[in-house]
C-alpha distance (Angstrom), angle and dihedral (degrees) to the residues before:
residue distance angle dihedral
X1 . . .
X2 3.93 . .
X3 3.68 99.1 .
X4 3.94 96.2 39.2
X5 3.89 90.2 168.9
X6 4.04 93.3 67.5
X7 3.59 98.3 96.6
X8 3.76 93.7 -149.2
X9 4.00 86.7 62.2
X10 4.02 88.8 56.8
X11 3.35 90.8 53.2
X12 3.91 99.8 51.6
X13 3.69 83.4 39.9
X14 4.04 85.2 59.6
X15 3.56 97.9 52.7
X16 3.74 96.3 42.1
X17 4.33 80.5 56.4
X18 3.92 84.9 45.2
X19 3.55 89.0 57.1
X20 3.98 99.0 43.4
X21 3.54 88.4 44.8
X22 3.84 91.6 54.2
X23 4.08 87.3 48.6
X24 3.68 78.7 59.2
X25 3.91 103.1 49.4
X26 4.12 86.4 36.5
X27 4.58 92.5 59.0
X28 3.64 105.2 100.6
X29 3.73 100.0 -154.8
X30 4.05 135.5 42.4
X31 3.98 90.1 -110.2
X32 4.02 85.1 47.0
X33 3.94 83.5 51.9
X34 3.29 98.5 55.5
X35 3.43 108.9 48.5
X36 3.72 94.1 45.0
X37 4.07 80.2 64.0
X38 3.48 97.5 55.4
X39 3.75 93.5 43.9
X40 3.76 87.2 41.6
X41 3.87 91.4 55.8
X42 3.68 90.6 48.3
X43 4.06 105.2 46.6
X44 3.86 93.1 34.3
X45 3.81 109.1 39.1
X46 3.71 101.3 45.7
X47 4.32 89.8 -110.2
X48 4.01 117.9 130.3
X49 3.50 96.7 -144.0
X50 3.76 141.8 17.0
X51 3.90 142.1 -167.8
X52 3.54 138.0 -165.1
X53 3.79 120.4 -151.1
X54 4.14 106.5 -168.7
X55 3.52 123.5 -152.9
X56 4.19 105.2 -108.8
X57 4.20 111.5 -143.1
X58 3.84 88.4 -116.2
X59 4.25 82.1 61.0
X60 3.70 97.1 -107.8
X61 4.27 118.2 119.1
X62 3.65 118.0 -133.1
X63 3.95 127.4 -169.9
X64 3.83 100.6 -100.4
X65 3.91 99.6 156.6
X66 4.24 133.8 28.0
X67 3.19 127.9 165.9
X68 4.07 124.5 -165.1
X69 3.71 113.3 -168.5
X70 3.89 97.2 178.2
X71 3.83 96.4 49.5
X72 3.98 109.2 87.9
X73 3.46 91.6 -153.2
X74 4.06 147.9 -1.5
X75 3.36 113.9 -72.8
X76 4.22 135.8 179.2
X77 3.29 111.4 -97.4
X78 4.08 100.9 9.6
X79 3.46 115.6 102.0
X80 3.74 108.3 -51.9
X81 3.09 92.6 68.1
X82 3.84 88.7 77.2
X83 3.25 93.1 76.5
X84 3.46 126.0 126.8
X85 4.12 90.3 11.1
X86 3.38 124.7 151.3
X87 4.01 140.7 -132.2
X88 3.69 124.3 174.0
X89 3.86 120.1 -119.3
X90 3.88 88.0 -113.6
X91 3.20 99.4 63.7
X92 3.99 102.0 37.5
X93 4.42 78.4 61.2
X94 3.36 97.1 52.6
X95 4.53 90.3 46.6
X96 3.85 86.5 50.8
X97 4.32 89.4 45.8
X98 3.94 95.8 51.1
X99 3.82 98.5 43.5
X100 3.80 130.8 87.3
X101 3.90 112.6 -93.8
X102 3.97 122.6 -132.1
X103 3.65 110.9 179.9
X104 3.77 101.7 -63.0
X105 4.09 97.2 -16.8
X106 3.41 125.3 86.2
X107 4.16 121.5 -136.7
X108 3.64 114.4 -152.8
X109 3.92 111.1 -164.8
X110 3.84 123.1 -145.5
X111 3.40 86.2 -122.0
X112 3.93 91.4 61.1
X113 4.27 91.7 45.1
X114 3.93 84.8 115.9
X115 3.86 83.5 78.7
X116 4.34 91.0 57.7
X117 4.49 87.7 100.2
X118 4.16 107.6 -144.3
X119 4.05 94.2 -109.0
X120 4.32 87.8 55.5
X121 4.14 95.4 97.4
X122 3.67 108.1 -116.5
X123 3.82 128.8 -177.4
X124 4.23 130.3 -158.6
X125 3.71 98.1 -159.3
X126 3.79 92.8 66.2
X127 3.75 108.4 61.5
X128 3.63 88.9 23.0
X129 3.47 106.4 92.4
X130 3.79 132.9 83.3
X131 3.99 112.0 -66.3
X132 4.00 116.0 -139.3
X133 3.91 111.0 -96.7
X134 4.15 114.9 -90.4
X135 3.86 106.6 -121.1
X136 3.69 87.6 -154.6
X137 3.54 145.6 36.1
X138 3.53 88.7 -145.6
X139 3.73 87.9 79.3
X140 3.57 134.3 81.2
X141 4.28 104.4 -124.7
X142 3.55 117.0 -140.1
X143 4.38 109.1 -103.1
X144 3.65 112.6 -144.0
X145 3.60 92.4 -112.1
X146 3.42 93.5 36.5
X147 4.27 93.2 129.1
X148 4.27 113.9 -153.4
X149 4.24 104.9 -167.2
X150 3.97 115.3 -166.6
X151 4.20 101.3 -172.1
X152 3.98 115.6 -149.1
X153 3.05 116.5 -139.3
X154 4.44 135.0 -176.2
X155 3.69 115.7 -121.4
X156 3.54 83.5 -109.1
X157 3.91 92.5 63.1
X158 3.78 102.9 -109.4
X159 3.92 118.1 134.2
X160 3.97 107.5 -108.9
X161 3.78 92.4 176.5
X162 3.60 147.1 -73.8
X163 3.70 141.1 -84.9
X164 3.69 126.2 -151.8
X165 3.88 121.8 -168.0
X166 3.87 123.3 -171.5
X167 3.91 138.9 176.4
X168 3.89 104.4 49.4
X169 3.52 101.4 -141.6
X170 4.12 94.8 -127.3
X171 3.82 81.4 47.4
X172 4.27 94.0 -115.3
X173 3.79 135.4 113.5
X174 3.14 105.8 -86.1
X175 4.46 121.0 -90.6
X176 3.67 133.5 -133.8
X177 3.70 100.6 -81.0
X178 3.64 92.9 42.5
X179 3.63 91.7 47.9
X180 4.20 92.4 52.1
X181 3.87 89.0 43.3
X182 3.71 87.8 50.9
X183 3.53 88.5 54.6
X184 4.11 104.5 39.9
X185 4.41 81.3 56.9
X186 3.67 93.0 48.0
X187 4.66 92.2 50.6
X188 4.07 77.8 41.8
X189 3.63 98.1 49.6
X190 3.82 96.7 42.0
X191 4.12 87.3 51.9
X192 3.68 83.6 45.9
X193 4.29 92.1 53.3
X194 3.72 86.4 37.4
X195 4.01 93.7 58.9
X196 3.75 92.6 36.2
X197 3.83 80.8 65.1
X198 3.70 100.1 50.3
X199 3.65 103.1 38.3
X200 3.67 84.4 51.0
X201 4.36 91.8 58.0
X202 4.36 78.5 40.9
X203 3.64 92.3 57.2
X204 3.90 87.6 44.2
X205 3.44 91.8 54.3
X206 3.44 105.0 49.0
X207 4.19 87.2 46.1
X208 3.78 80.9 56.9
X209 3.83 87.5 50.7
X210 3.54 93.5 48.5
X211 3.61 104.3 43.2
X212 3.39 112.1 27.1
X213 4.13 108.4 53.1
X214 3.38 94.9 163.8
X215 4.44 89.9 62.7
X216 3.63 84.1 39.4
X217 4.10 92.6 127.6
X218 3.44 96.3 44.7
X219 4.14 95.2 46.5
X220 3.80 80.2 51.9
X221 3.61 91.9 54.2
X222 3.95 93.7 53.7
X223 3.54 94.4 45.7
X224 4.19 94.0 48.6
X225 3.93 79.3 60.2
X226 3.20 97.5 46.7
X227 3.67 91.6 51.7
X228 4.03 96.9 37.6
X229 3.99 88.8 52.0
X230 4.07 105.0 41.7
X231 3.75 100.1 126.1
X232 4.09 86.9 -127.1
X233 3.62 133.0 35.0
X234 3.52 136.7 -50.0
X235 3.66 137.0 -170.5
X236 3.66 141.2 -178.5
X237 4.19 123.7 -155.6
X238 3.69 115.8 -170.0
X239 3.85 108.9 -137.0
X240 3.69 102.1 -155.9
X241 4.03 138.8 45.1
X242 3.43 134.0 17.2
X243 4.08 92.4 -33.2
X244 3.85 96.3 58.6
X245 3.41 119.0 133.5
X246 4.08 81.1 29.3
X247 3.73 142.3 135.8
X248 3.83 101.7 -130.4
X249 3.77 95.9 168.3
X250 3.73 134.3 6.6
X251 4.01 128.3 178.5
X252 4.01 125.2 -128.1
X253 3.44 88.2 -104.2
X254 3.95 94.8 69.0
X255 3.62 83.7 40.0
X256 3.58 92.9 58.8
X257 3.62 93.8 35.0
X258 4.34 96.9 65.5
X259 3.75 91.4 17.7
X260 3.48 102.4 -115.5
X261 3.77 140.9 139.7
X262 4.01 115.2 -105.5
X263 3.94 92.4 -124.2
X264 3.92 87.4 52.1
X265 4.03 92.3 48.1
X266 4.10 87.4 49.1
X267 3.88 96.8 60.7
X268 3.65 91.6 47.5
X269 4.23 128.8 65.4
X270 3.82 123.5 -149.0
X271 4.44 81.0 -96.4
X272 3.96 88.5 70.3
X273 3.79 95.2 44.2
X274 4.34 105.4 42.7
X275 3.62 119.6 99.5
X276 4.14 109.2 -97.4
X277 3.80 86.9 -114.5
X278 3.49 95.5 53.8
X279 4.39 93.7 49.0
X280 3.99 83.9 112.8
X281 3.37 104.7 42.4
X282 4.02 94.5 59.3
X283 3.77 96.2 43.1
X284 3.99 86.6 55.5
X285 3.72 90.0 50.1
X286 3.86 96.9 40.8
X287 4.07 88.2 107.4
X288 3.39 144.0 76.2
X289 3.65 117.7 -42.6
X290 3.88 80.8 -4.1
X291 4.02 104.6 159.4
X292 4.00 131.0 176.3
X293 3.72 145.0 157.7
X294 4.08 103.9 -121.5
X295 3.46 136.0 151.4
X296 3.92 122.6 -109.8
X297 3.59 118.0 -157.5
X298 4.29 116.7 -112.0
X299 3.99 124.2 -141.8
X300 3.87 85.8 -114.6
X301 3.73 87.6 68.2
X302 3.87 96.9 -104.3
X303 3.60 132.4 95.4
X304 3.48 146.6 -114.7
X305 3.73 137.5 -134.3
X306 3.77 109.8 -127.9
X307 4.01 137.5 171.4
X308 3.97 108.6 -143.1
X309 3.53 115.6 -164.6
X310 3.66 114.9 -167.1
X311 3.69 137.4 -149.6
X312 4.07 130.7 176.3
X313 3.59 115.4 -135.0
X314 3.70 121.1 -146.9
X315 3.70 158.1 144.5
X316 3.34 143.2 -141.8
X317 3.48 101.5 -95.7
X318 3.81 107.1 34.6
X319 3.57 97.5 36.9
X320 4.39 105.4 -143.8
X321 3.49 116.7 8.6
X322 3.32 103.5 168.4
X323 4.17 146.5 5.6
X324 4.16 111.2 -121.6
X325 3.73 106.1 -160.8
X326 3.73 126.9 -175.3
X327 4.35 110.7 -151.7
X328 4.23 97.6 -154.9
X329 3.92 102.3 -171.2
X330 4.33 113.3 -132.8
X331 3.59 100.7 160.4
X332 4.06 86.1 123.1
X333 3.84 86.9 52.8
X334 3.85 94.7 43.1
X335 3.65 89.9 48.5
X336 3.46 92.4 46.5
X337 3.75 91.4 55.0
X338 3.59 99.4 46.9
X339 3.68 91.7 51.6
X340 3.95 93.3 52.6
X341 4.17 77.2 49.6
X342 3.27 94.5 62.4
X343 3.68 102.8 35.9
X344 4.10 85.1 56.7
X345 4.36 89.7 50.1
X346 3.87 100.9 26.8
X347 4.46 121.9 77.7
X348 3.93 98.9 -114.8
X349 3.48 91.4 -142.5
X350 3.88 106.6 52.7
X351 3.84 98.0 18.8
X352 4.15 87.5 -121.5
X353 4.05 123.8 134.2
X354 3.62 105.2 -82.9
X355 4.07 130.7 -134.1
X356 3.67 92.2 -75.4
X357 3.64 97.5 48.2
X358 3.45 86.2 48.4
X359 3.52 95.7 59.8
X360 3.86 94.3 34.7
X361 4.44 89.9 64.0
X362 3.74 84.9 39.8
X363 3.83 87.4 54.6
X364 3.75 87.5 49.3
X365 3.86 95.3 50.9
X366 3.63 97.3 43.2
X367 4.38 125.2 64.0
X368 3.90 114.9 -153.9
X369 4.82 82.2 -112.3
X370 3.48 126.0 68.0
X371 3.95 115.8 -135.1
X372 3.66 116.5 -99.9
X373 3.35 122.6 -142.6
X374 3.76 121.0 -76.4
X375 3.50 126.2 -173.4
X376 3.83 100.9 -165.3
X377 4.14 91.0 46.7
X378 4.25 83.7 45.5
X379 4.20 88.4 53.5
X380 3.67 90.6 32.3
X381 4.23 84.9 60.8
X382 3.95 96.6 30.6
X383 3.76 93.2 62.6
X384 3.55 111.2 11.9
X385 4.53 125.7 89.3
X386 3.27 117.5 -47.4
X387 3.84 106.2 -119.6
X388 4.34 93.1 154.5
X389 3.79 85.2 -52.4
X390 3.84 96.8 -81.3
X391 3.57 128.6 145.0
X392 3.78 135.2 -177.2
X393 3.15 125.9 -114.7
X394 3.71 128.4 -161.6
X395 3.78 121.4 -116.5
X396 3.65 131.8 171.0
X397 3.51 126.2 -175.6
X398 3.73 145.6 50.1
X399 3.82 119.2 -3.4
X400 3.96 83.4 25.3
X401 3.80 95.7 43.8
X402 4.07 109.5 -171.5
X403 3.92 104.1 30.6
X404 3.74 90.7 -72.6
X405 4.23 111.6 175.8
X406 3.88 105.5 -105.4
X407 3.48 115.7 -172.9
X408 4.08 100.0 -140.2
X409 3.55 117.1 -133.4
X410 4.12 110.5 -134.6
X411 3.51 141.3 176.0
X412 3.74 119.1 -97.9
X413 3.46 90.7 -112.4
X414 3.30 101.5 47.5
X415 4.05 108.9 100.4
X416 4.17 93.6 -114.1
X417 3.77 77.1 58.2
X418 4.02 96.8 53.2
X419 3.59 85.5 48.4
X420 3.81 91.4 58.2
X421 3.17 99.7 41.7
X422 3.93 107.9 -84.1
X423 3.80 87.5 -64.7
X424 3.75 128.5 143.2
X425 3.94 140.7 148.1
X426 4.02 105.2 -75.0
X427 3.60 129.0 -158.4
X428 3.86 121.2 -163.2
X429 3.99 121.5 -161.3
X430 3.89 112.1 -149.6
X431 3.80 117.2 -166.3
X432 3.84 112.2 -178.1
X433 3.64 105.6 -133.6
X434 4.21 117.1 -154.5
X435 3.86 89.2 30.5
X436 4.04 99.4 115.8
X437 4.06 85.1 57.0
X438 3.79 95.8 52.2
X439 4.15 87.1 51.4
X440 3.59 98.2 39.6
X441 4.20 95.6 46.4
X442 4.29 94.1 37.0
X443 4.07 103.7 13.4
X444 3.42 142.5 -126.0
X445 3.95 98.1 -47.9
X446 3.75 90.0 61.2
X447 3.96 86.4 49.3
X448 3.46 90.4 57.6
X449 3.48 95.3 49.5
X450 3.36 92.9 52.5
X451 3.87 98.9 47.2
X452 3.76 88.5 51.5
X453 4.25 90.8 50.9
X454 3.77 85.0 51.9
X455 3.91 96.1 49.0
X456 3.36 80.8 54.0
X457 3.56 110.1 53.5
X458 3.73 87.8 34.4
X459 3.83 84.4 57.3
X460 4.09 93.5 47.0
X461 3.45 92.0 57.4
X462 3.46 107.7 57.1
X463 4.03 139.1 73.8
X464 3.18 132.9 -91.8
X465 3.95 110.5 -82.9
X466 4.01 97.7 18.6
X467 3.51 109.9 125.2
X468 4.36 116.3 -127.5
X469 3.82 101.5 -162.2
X470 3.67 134.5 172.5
X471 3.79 128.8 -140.7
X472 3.54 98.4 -170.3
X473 3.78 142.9 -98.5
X474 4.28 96.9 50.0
X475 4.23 88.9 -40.1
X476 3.57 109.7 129.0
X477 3.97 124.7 178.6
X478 4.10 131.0 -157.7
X479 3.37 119.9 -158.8
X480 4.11 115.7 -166.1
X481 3.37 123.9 170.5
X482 4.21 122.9 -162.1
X483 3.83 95.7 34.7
X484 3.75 132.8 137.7
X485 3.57 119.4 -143.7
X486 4.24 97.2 -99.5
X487 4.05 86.0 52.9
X488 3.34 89.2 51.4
X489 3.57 94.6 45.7
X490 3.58 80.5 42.2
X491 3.95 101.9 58.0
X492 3.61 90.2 43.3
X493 3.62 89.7 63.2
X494 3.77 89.3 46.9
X495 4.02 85.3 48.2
X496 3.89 91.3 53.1
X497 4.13 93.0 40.2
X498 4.30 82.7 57.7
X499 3.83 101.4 55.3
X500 3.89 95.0 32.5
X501 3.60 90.7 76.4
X502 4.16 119.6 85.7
X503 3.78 123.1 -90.1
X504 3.54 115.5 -154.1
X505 3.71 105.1 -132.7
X506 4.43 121.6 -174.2
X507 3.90 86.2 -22.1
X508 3.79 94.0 -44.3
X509 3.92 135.8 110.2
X510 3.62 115.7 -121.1
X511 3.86 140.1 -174.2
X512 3.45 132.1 -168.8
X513 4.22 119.5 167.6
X514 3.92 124.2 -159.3
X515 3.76 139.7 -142.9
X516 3.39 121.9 -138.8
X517 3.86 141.2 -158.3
X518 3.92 124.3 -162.6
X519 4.00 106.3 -143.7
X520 4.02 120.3 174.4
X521 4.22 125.8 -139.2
X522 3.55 114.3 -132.5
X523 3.77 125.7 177.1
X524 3.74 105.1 -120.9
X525 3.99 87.7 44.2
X526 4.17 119.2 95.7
X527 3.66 120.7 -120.1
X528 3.66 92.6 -113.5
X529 3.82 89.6 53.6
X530 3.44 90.1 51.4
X531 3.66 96.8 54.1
X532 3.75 97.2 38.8
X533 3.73 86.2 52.7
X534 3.29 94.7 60.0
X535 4.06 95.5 36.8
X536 4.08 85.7 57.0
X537 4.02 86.4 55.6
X538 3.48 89.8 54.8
X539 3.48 108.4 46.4
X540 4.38 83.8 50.2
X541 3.55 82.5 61.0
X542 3.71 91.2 41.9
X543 3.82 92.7 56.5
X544 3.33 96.9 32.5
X545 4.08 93.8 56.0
X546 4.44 81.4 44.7
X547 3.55 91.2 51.4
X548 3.84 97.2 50.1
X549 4.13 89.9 42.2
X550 4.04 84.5 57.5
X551 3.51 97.2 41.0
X552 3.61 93.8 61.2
X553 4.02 90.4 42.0
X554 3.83 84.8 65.5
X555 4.08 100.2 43.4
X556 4.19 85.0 54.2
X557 3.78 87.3 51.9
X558 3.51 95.9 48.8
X559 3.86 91.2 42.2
X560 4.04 81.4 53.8
């Protein structure tokens, strides 16, 4: 995490935190829980060691959790022996008053360690050991008693306990990102304590159920509030009879979660409510211990992003009875994670695909062997409906493992082409032309501007499903699949007619013009050929269009 504004970081960063934060969802006890925080903390966030201080009934936090990644093993005196250390509630306040907030953590200076009372467990082999070297001056290096407090808290608000993390592993305070990813684990691991808790009274109920007939009503009675009272949703399916498939009982927290009424939820199952695209997913999972991330379908008409966790109820002499689900909502988290998706494929400027993305639907379109020749898929195409003149042709083998249909992309001249109609996958390379003058003589804000106007007109004038993608600098790319070579040549015209016009810019009338090169995508071909292809085009055009504009320079001075 030492260059935390490289996008591509962030996003290994996120999955690493996906992962952790599965470890945390996956421990089957509160003790399990805990320590996959603390080890969580320490191999995801870039922190040598971690502690978690829980909240005791009587108010009080004691040390129920650490985690040393540096130390090869346990040792007396290091760190472990901090467990089961106490600090009063009074004192753990007044440490998360004094310090420094950042979002939801708390950062303690060295310079504030006064506030650290006597009966708050501390420990000197922790932050004692040698810090990795700051690069720069420009950052803030990480003090030895520097103190970095990430509070957990229920969904309901109550404090479940704290973790503290020390020794950044590039030896600074932590940035930004680290500071938000610090903060996403610590709302996942206190959901993560807080359901360790209840599905341990669940499973306590449903022992009671199973062994002990003769308290059957009164086990009943625990686990109904249990259920009623989980701070997120719960669900019941029956498994058997006329109600399979069903929603039997539901909590107000589902309720509240997709908005509807309980009477509605109880005529429908989890089958009527999941996304289409996600139909698969939750009849894989519909099992014990089954668990995925789905989306369940809101009055308002949208939908939400859930995690369903599944358990089958039983006993000894029916077998399952019954499917207990828990709904967990991460629609934060999943919109969090597509946006740092998009940021990592999208041009920040204009909002267009970037180069990668580029290159990654190229990759799609394109297999590593050209189609041969075939005469029946030529006839087939020749005399057979219309449908844009495309035909499929068979190919097994590696990309398309399993004798998948791949429709092959071709050059128009290639005879597959001629049989459908001259058409093939085009790509079109637009370099703006006049766009160094408008930065140098108003800036880089009216460059912007301008860029953005372009990906807009650029985008205006295309179909529906090309792709308008910029390389960077004033580069622009076009890719349009199912056109002959005069529709090409004829959307490039429309391409140059778009950006000719003037842009009014901070009160001013700008112009900028653009060269453009027609390339063609054929399977067989690399990406980079592809593009360089059609990069050599335009610069022809480039030189060609310079070459005419000093040509006629010269005749007017010799007709002077």
């Amino acid at each position: 995490m030492d260059t935390e504004s490289e996008p591509y970081v962030r996003l290994a960063t996120l999955r690493t935190l996906h992962r952790v934060i599965a470890d945390l969802n996956a421990a089957r006890s509160l003790a399990g829980t805990l320590q996959a925080v603390v080890e969580g903390a320490v191999n995801g966030l870039g922190f040598e060691a971690a502690v978690v201080n829980l909240v005791r009934p009587d108010g009080d936090l004691v040390i129920a959790a650490v985690w040393d990644g540096a130390a090869e093993e346990n040792t007396e005196g290091g760190i472990d022996s901090l467990l089961g250390q106490v600090g009063s509630r009074e004192s753990w306040n007044r440490l998360l008053n004094v310090g420094e907030v950042w979002g939801s953590l708390v950062f303690v200076p060295h310079e504030r360690s006064w506030a650290c009372n006597p009966d708050i467990p501390t420990w000197g082999g922790i932050s004692g050991g040698e810090l990795a070297p700051v690069e720069s001056a420009s950052f803030d290096p990480w003090h030895p008693d520097d103190v970095l407090l990430a509070p957990m808290y229920s969904l309901g608000g109550e404090l479940l306990g704290v973790l503290s993390v020390d020794r950044p592993r590039n030896g600074r305070r932590p940035g930004q990102w680290t500071r938000e990813s610090l903060e996403m684990f610590s709302q996942q691991a206190g959901i993560a304590i807080g359901n360790a808790r209840l599905r341990a009274e669940m499973q306590r109920a449903l022992i009671r159920l199973e062994r002990e007939q003769h308290t059957l009503r009164a086990s009943e009675e625990s686990f109904r509030q249990a259920f009623e009272y989980a701070p997120s949703g719960m669900a019941i399916t029956e498994l058997h009879g006329a109600q399979r498939g069903k929603l039997t009982r539901v909590n107000d927290a589902l309720c509240r979660l997709l908005g509807r009424p309980r009477a509605s939820l109880q005529r429908q199952g989890f089958e009527d409510l999941v996304h289409p695209e996600d139909e698969g997913l939750l009849r894989r999972v519909s099992a014990e211990n089954g668990r995925a991330e789905v989306r369940l379908a809101r009055r308002d008409g949208g939908y939400q992003w859930v995690y369903l966790r599944n358990s089958v109820v039983a006993d000894t002499e029916e077998g399952a009875r019954f499917l207990l689900t828990h709904v967990e909502d991460i629609e934060d988290r999943k919109r969090h994670e597509l946006q740092l998706v998009h940021r990592a494929s999208h041009d920040a400027l204009t909002g267009l695909p970037n180069a990668a993305e580029l290159k990654a639907r190229l990759r799609v379109r394109l297999c590593e062997h050209p189609q041969e020749p075939d005469v029946r898929a030529v006839a087939g195409a020749a005399g057979g409906p219309e449908d844009h003149g495309y035909q499929l042709a068979s190919y097994g083998g590696s990309p398309y493992e399993g004798g998948f249909d791949h429709v092959h992309a071709v050059l128009p001249e290639d005879p597959a082409a001629e049989a459908r109609g001259g058409r093939g996958l085009a790509v079109l390379f637009c370099d703006l032309d006049g766009f160094k003058s408008i930065n140098d003589r108003f800036g880089h804000g009216a460059g912007d501007a301008v860029l953005i106007e372009v990906a807009r007109r650029l985008q205006h004038v295309v179909r529906e499903g090309d792709t308008v993608a910029r390389l960077g600098g004033d580069e622009f790319v076009v890719l349009a699949d199912g056109l002959g070579r005069d529709e090409a040549k004829d959307l490039a015209g429309r391409l140059r007619t778009a950006i000719i016009p003037p842009m009014r810019v901070d009160g001013r009338a700008v112009r900028v013009g653009v060269s453009l090169g027609i390339g063609w995508a054929g399977c067989g071909m690399s990406i980079d050929e592809v593009l360089h292809t059609a990069d050599e085009r335009m610069y022809l055009e480039k030189r060609a269009r310079a070459g005419a504009a000093s040509g006629g320079n010269r005749s007017h001075r010799r007709a002077g």
